[in-house]
mmCIF file of the C-alpha atoms, coordinates in Angstrom:
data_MODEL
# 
_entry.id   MODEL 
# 
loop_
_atom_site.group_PDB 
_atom_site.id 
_atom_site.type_symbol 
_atom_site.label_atom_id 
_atom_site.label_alt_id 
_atom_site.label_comp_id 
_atom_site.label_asym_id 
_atom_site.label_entity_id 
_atom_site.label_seq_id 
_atom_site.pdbx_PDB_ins_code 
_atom_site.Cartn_x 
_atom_site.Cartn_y 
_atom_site.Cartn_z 
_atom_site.occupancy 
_atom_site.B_iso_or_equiv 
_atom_site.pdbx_formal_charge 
_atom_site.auth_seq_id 
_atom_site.auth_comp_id 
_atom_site.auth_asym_id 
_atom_site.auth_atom_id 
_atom_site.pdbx_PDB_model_num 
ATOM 1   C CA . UNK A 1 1   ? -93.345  -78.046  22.550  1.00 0.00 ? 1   UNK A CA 1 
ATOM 2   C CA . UNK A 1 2   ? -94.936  -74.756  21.124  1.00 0.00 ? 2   UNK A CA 1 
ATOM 3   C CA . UNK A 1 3   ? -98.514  -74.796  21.566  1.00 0.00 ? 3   UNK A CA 1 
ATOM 4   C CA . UNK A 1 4   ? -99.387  -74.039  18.066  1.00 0.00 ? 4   UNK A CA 1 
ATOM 5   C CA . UNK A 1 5   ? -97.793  -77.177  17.081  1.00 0.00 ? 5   UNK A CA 1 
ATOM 6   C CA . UNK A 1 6   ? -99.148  -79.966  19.283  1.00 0.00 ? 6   UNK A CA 1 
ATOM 7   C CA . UNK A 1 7   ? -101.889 -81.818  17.836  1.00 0.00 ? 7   UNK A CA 1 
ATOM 8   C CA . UNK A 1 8   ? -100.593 -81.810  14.848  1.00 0.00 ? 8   UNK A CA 1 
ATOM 9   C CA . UNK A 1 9   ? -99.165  -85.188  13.663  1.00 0.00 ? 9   UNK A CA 1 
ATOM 10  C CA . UNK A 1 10  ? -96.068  -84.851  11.636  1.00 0.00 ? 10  UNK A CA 1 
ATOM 11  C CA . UNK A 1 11  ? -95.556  -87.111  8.474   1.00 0.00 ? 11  UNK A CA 1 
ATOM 12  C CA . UNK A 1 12  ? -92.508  -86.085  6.415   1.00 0.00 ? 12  UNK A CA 1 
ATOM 13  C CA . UNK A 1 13  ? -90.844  -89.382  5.115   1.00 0.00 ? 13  UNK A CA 1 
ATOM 14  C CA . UNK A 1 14  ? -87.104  -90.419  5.703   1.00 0.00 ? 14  UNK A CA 1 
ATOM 15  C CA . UNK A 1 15  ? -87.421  -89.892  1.613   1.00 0.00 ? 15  UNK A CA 1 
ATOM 16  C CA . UNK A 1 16  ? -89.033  -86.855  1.609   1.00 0.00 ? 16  UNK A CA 1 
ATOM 17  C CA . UNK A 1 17  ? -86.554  -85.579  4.207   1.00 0.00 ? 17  UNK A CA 1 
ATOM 18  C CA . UNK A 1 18  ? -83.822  -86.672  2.055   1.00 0.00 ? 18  UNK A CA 1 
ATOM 19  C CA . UNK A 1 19  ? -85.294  -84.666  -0.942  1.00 0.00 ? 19  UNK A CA 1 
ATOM 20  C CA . UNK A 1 20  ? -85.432  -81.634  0.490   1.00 0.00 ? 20  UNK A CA 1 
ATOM 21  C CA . UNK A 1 21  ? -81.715  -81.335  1.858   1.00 0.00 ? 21  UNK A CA 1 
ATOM 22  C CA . UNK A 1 22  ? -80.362  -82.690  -1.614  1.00 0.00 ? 22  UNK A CA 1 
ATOM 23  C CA . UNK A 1 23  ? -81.832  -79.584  -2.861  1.00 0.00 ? 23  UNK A CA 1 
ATOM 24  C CA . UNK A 1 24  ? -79.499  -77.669  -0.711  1.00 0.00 ? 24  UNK A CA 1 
ATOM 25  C CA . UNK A 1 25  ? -76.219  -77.017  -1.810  1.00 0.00 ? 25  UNK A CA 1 
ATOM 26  C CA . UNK A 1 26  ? -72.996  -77.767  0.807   1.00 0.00 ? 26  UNK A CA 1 
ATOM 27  C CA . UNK A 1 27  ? -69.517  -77.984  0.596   1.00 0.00 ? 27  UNK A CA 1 
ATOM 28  C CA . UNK A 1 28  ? -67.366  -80.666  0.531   1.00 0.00 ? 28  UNK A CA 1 
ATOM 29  C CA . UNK A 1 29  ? -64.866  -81.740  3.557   1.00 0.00 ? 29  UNK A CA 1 
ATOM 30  C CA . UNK A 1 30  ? -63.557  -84.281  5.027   1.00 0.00 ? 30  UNK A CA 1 
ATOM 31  C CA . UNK A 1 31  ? -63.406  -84.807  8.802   1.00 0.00 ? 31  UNK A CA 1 
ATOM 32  C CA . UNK A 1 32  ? -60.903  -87.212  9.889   1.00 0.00 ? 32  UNK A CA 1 
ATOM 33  C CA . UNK A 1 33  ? -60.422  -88.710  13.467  1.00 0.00 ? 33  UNK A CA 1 
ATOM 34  C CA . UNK A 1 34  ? -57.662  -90.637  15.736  1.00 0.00 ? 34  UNK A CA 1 
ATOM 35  C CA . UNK A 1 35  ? -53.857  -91.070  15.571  1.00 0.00 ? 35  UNK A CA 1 
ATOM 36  C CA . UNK A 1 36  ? -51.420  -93.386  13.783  1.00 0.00 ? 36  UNK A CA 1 
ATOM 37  C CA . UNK A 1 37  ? -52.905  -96.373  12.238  1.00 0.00 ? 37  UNK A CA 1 
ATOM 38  C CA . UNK A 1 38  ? -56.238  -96.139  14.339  1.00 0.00 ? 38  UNK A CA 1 
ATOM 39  C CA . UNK A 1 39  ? -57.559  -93.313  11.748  1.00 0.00 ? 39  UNK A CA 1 
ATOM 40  C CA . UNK A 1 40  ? -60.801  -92.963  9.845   1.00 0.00 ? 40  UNK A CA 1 
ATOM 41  C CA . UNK A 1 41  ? -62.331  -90.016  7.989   1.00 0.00 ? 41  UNK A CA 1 
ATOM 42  C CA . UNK A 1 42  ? -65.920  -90.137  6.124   1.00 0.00 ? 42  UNK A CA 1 
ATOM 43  C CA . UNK A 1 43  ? -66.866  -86.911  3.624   1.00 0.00 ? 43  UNK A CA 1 
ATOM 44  C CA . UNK A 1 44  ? -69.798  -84.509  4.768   1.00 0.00 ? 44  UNK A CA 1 
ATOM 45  C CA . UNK A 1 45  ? -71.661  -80.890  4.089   1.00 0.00 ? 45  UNK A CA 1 
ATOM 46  C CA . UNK A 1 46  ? -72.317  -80.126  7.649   1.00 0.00 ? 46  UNK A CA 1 
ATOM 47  C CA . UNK A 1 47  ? -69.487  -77.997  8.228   1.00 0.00 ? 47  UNK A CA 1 
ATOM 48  C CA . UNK A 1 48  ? -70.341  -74.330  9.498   1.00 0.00 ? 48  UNK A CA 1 
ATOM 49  C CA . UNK A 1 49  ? -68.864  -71.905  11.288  1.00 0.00 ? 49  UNK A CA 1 
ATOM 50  C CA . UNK A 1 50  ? -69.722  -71.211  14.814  1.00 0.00 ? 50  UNK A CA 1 
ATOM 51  C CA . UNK A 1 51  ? -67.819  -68.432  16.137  1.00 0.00 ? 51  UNK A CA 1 
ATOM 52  C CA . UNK A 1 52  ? -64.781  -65.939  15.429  1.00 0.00 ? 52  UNK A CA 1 
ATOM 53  C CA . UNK A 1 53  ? -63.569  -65.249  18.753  1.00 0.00 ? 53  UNK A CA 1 
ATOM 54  C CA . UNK A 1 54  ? -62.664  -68.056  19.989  1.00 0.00 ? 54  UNK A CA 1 
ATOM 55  C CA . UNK A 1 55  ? -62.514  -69.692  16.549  1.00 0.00 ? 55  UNK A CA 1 
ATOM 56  C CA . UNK A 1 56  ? -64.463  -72.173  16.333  1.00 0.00 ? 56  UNK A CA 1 
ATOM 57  C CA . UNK A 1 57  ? -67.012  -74.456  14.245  1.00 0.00 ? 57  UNK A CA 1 
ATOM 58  C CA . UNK A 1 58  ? -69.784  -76.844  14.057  1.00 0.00 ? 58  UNK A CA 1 
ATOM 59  C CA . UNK A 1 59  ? -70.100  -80.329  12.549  1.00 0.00 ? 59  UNK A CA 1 
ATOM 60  C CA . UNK A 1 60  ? -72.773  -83.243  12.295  1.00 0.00 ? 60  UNK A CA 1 
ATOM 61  C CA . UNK A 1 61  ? -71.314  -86.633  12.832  1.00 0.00 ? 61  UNK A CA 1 
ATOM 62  C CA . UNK A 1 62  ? -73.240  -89.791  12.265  1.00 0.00 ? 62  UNK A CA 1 
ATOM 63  C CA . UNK A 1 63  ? -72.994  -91.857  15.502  1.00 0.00 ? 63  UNK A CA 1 
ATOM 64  C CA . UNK A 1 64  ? -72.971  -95.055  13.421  1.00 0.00 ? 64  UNK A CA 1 
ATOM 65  C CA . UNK A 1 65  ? -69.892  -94.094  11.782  1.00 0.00 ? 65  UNK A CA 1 
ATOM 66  C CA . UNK A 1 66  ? -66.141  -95.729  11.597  1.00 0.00 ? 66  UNK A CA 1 
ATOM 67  C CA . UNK A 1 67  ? -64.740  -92.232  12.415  1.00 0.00 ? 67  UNK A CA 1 
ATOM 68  C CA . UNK A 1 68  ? -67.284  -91.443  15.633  1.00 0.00 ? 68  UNK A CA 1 
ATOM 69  C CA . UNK A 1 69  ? -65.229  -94.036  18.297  1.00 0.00 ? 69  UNK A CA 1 
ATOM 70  C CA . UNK A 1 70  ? -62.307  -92.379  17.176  1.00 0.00 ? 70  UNK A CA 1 
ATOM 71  C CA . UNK A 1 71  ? -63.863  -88.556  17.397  1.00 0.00 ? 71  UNK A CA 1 
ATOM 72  C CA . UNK A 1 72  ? -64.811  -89.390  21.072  1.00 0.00 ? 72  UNK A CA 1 
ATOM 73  C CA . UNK A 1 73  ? -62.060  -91.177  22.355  1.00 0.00 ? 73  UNK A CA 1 
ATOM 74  C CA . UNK A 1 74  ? -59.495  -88.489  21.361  1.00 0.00 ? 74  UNK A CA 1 
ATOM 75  C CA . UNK A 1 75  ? -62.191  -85.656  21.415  1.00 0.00 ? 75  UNK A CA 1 
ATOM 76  C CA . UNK A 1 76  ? -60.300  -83.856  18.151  1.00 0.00 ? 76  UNK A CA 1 
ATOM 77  C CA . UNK A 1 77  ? -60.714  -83.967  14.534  1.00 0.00 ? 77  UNK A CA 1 
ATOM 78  C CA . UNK A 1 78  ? -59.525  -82.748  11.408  1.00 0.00 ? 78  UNK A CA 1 
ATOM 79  C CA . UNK A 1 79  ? -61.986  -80.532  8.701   1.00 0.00 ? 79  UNK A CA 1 
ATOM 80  C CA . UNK A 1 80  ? -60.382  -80.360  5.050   1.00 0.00 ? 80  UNK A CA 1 
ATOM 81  C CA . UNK A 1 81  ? -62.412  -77.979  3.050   1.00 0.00 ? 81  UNK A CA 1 
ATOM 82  C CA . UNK A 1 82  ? -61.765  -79.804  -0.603  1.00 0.00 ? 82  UNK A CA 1 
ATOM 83  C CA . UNK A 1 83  ? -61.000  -78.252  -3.674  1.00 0.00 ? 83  UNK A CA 1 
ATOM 84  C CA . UNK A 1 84  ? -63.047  -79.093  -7.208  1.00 0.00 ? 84  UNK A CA 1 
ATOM 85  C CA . UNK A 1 85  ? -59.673  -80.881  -8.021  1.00 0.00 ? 85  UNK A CA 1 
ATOM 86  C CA . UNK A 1 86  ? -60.111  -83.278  -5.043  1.00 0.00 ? 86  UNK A CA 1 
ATOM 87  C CA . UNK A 1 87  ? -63.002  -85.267  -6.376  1.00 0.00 ? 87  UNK A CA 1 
ATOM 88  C CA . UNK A 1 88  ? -61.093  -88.730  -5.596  1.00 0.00 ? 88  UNK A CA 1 
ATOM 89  C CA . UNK A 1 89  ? -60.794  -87.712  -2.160  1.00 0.00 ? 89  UNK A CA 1 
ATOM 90  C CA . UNK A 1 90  ? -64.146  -87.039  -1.535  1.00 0.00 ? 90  UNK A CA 1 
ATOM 91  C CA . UNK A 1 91  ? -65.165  -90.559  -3.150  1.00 0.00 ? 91  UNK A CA 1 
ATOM 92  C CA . UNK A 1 92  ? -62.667  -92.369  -0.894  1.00 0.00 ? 92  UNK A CA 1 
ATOM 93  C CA . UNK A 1 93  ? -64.183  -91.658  2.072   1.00 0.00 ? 93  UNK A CA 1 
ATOM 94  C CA . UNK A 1 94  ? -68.200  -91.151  1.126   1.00 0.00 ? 94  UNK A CA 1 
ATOM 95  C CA . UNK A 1 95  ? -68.433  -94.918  2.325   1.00 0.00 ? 95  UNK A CA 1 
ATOM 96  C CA . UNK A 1 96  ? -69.867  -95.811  -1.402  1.00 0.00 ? 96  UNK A CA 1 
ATOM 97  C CA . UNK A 1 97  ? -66.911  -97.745  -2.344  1.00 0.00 ? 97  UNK A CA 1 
ATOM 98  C CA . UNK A 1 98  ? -66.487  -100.303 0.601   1.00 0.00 ? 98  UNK A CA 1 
ATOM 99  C CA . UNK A 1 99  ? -62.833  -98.579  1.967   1.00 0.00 ? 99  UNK A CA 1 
ATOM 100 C CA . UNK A 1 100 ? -62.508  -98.480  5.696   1.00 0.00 ? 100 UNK A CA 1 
ATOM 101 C CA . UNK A 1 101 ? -60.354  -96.972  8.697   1.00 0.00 ? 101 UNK A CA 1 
ATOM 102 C CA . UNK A 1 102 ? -57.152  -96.027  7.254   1.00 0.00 ? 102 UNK A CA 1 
ATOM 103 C CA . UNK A 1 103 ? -57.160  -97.165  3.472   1.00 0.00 ? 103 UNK A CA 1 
ATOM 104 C CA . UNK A 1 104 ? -59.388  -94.175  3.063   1.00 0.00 ? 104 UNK A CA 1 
ATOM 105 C CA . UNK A 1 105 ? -56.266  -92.425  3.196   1.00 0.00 ? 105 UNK A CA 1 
ATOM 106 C CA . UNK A 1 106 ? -54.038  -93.952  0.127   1.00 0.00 ? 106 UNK A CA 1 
ATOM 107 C CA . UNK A 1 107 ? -53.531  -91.530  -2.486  1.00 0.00 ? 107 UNK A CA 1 
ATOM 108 C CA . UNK A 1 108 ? -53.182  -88.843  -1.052  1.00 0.00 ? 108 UNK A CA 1 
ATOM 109 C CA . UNK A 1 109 ? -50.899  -86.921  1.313   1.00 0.00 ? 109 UNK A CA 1 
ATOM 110 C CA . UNK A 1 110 ? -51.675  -86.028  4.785   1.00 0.00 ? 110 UNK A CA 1 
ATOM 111 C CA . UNK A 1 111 ? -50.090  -83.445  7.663   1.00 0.00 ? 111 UNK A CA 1 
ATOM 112 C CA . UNK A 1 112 ? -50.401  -82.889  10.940  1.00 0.00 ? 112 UNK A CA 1 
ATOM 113 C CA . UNK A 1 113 ? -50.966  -79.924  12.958  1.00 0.00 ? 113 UNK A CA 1 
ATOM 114 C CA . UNK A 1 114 ? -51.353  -79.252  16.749  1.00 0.00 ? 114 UNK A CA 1 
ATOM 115 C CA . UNK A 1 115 ? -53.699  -82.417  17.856  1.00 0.00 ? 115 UNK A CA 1 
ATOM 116 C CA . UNK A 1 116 ? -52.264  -84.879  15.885  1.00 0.00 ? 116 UNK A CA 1 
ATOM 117 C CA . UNK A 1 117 ? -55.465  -85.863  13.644  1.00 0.00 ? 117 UNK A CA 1 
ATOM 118 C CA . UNK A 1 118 ? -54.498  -86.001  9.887   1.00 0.00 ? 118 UNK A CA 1 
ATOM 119 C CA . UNK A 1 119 ? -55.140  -83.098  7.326   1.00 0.00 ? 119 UNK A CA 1 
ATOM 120 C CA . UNK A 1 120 ? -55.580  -83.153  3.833   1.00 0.00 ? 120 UNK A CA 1 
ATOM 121 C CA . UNK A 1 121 ? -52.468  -81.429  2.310   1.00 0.00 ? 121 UNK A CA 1 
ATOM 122 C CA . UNK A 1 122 ? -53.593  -78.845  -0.324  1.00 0.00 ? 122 UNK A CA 1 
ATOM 123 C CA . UNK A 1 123 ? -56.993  -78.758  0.796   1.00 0.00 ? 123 UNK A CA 1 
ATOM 124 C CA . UNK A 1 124 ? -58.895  -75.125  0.463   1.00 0.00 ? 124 UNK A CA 1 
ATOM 125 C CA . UNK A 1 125 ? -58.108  -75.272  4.373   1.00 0.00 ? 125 UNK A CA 1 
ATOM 126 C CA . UNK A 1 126 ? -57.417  -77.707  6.992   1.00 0.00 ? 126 UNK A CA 1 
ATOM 127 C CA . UNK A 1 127 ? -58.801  -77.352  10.057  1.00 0.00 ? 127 UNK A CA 1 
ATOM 128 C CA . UNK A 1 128 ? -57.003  -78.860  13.207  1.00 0.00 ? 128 UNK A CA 1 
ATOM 129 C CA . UNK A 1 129 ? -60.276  -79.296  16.153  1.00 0.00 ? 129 UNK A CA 1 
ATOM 130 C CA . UNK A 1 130 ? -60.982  -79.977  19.701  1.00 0.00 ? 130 UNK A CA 1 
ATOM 131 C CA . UNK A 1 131 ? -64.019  -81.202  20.255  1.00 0.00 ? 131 UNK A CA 1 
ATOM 132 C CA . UNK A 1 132 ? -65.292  -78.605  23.126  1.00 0.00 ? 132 UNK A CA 1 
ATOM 133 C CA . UNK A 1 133 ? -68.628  -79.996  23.590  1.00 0.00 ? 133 UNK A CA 1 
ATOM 134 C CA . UNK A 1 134 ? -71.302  -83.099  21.905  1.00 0.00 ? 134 UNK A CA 1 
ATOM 135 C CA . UNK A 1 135 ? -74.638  -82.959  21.849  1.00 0.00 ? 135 UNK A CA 1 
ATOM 136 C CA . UNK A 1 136 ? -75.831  -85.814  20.797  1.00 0.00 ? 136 UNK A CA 1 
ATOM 137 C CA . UNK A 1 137 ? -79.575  -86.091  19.405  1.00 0.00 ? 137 UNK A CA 1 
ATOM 138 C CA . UNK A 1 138 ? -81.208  -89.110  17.180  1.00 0.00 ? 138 UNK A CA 1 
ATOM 139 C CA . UNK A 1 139 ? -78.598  -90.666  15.029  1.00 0.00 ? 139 UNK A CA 1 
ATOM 140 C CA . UNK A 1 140 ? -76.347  -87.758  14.909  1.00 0.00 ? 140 UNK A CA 1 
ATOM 141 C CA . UNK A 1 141 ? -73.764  -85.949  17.213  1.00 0.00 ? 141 UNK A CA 1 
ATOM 142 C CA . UNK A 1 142 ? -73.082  -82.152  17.213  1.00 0.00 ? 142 UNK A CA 1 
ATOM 143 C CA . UNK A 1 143 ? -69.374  -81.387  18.132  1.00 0.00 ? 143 UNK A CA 1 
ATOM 144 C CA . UNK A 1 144 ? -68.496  -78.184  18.249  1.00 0.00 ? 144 UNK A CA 1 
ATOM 145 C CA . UNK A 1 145 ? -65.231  -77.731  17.580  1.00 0.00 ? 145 UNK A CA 1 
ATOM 146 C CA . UNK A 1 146 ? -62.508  -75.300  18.925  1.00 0.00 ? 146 UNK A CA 1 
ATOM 147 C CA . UNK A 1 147 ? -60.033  -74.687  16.593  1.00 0.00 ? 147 UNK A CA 1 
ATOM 148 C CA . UNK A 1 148 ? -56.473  -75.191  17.163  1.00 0.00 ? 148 UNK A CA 1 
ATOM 149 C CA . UNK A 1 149 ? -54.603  -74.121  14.275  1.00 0.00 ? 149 UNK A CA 1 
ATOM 150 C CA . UNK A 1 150 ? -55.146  -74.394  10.649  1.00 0.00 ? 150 UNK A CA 1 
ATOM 151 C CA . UNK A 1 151 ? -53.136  -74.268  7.248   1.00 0.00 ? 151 UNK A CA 1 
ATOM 152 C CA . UNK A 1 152 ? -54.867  -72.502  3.725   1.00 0.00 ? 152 UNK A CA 1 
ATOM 153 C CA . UNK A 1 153 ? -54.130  -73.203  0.308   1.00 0.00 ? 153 UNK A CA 1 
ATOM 154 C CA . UNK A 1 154 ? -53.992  -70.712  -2.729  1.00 0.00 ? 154 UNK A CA 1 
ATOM 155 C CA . UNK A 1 155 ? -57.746  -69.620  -3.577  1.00 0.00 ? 155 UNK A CA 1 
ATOM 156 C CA . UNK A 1 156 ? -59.291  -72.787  -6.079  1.00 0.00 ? 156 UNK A CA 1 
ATOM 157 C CA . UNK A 1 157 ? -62.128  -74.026  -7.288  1.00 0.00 ? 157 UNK A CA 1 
ATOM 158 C CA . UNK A 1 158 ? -64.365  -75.896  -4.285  1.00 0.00 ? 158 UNK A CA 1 
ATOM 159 C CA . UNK A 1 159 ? -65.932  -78.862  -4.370  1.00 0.00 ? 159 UNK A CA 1 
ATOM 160 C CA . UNK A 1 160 ? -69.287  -78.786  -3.862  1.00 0.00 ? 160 UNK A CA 1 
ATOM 161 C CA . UNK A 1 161 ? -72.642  -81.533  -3.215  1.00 0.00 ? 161 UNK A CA 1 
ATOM 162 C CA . UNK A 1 162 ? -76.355  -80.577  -4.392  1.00 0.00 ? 162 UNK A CA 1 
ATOM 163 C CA . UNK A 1 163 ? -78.642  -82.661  -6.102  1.00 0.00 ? 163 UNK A CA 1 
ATOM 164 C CA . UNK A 1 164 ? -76.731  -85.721  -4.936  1.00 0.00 ? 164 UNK A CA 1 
ATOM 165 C CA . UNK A 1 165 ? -73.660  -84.828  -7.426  1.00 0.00 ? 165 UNK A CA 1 
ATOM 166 C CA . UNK A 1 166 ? -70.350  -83.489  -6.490  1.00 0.00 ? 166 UNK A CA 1 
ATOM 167 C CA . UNK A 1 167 ? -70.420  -80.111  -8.620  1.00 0.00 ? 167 UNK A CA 1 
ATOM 168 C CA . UNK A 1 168 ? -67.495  -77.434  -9.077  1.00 0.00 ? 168 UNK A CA 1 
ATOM 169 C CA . UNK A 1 169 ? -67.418  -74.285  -7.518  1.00 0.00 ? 169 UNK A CA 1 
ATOM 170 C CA . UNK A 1 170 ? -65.015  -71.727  -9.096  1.00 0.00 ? 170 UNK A CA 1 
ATOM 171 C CA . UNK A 1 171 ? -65.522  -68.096  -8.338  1.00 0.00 ? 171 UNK A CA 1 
ATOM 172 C CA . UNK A 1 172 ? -64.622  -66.503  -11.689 1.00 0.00 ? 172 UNK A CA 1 
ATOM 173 C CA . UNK A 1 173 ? -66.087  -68.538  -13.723 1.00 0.00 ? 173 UNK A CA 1 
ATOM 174 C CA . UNK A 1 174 ? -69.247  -69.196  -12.305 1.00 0.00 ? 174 UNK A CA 1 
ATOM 175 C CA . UNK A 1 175 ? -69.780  -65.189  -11.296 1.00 0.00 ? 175 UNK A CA 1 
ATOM 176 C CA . UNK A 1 176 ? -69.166  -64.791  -15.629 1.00 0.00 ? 176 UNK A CA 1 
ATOM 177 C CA . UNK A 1 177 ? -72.004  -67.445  -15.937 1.00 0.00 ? 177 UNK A CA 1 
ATOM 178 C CA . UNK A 1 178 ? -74.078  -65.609  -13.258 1.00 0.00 ? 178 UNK A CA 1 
ATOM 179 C CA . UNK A 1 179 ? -73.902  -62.348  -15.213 1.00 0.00 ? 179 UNK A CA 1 
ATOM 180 C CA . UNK A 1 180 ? -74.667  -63.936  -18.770 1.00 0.00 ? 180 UNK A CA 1 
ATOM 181 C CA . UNK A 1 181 ? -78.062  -65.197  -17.218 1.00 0.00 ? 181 UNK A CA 1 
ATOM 182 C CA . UNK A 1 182 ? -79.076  -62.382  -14.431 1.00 0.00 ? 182 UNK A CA 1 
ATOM 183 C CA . UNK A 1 183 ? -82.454  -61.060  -14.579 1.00 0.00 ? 183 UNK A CA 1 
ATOM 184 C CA . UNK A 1 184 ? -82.344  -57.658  -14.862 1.00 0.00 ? 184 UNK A CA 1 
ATOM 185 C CA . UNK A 1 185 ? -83.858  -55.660  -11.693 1.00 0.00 ? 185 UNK A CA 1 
ATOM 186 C CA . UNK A 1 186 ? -87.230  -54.030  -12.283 1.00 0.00 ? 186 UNK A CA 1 
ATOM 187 C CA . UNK A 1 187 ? -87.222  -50.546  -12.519 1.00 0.00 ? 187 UNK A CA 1 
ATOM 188 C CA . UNK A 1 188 ? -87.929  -49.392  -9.411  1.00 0.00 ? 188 UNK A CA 1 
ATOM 189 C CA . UNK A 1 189 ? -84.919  -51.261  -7.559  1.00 0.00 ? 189 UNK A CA 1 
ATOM 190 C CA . UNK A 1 190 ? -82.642  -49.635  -10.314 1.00 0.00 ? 190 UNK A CA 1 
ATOM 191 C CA . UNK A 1 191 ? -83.780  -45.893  -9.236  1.00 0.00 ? 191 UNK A CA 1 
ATOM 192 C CA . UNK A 1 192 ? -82.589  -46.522  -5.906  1.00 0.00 ? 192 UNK A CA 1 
# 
């Protein structure tokens, strides 16, 4: 531990904790895990890119999860970045509404790439992953995912989560927004 940190006793709350990551903004995916009818899936924001060469990403699992048996048996998984439009997907498989294992899955359709692992058809992108190495810390897992192949959809709206609401993301509107309410820059930042 750093030295100019020990003694000090640390007392952020599970609720305070909570706060202050609702007031960051993620988007919306999927992850999806296992094969046939032995597949699960839950919705997160803790997607992120790890690397370009070899391609491949970081994601935080929940260890107490449906999907997370699945995710290490068959060490691959599936990341479909949703679209605004894909709302009902992202509800299915937040865990709020009681659906498990594969019923997640009804109502919508579903492809598979190199592993196997099912992908959101018409998501922003779907991500087909190895999982090249878990770290596992507290509640949580880190997999680290190589990335096998991958399928993208027309540019669309995304669906983001901040403030514990799903919110759209579209590019052109939201930049037209951004420029009604801009501040200007002072002076000085202009002359440059």
């Amino acid at each position: 531990m750093n030295s100019i940190v020990r003694g000090i006793r640390f007392k952020v709350t599970d609720g305070e904790f909570r706060g202050a990551m609702r007031q960051l903004a993620g988007g919306v995916s999927v992850i999806t895990a296992g094969r046939g009818e032995e597949i699960s899936g839950m919705t997160v924001t803790s997607v992120a890119s790890l690397a370009v060469d070899p391609p491949s990403l970081v994601v935080s699992i929940n260890r107490a999860s449906s999907s997370w048996p699945l995710l290490e048996r068959y060490r691959s998984f599936g990341v479909s970045i949703l679209k605004a439009d894909q709302l009902a997907v992202a509800e299915r498989f937040d865990g709020r509404n009681g659906l498990k294992g594969a019923a997640r899955f009804a109502g919508a359709q579903w492809i598979q790439l190199a592993s196997g692992v099912p992908l959101l058809k018409g998501a922003l992108a779907a991500i087909d992953c190895e999982a090249e190495d878990i770290v596992e810390r507290h509640s949580h897992a880190l997999v680290i995912g190589r990335v096998l192949d991958l399928e993208l959809s027309e540019p669309a709206a995304a669906l983001a989560y901040w403030q514990s609401q799903y919110v759209a993301l579209d590019r052109d509107e939201d930049a037209q927004k951004l420029a009604e309410v801009s501040v200007p820059a002072p002076p000085a930042a202009r002359k440059r």
